[in-house]
N, C-alpha and C positions, 0 to 999 in steps of 0.2 A: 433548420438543418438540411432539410430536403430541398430545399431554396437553394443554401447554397452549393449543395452538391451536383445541381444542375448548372448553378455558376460556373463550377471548375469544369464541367464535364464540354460546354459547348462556348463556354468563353465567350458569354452573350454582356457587355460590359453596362447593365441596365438596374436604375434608381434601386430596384428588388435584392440586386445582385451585391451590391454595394451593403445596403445596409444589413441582409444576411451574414457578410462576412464582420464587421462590424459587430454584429451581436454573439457571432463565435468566437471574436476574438476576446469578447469583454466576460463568455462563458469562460472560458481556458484562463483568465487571470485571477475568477474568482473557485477558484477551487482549491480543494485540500491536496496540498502535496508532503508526500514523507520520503524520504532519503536517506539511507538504502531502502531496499525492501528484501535483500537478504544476508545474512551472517555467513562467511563461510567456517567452517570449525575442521580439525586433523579428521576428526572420526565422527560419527554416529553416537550422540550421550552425551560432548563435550557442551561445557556453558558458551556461550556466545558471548562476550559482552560488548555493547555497539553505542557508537552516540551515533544517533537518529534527527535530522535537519527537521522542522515540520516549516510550510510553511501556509497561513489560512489565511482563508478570504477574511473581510470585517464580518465579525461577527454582532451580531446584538447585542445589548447592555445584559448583565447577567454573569454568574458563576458558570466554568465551566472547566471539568478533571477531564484528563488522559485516565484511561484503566488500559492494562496488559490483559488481555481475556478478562476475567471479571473484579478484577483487583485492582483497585482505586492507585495509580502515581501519585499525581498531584493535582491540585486545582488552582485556579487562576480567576482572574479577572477578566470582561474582555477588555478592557484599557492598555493591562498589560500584560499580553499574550507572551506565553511560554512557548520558542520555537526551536529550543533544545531537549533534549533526554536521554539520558543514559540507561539502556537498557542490559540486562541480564537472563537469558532464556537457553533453554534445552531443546525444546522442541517447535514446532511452526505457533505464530500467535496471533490472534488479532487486537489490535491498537484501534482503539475507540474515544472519540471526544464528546462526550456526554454533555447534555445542560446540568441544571440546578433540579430539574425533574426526574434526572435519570433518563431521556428521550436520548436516542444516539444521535448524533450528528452526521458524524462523517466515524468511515473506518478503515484501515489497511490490513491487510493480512502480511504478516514479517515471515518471512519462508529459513530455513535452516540449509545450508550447502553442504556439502562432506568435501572431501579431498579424495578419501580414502575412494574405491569402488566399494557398491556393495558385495556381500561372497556368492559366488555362482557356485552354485551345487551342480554339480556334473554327475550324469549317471554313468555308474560304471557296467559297463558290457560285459559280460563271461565271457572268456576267450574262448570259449565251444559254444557250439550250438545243436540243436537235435536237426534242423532241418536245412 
C-alpha cells in the first residue's frame, strides 16, 4: 500500500508500481460491502425499516449467519450467499457475518438519522442583573 502511494505521489511508472496498483485493486473487489449504512427516520425512537444490499468477497466452504448486534438473522451457505435483508431497528447497530464457530468475519456498523433537530435548551437570562 505504501508502494503504491508512492506510485501516485511521483508518477514513477515502474514494474513495483504496477503491480502495487494491481493488488489494491484486487484488495477493494474482495471486500465486504453493505448498502445503506444509514436509516433516516421523522424523529428519534421511530423503527427504521431498510433492505440493506450486502455484497461479499468468495468466501470458504462453510455455514455462515448475519446477526443484528447479537441476534442471529439468518444463515446460509457459502455456495449460496444471501446479498439481501430486510432489516428493523430503533437505534445504531452493528451487522455482523459470523462462521459456523461464531468467529466474526466482517462487520458494519448501521447509524440511525433523524430529520427532526435535536431540542436546544436555551438558558434563559433574568432581565436584571445586580452588577
Amino acid at each position: 500500500m505504501k508502494q503504491a502511494l508512492l506510485c501516485a505521489l511521483f508518477i514513477i511508472p515502474t514494474q513495483g508500481c504496477l503491480a502495487a496498483k494491481a493488488l489494491a485493486d484486487e484488495t477493494r473487489l474482495h471486500q465486504w460491502l453493505v448498502q445503506p449504512k444509514a436509516c433516516i427516520v421523522q424523529k428519534l425512537g421511530d423503527t427504521c425499516e431498510i433492505d440493506i444490499n450486502i455484497t461479499l468477497p468468495p468466501l470458504p466452504p462453510g455455514q455462515y449467519c448475519y446477526h443484528q448486534d447479537k441476534q442471529r438473522l439468518i444463515c446460509f451457505d457459502a455456495q449460496a450467499q444471501v446479498s439481501q435483508l430486510t432489516l428493523s431497528y430503533t437505534q445504531t447497530i452493528i451487522l455482523t457475518l459470523q462462521n459456523q464457530a461464531n468467529e466474526p468475519f466482517y462487520s458494519q456498523k448501521l447509524k440511525i438519522k433523524t430529520r427532526e433537530s435535536k431540542k436546544r435548551v436555551r438558558r434563559v437570562r433574568d432581565p436584571w442583573s445586580l452588577f
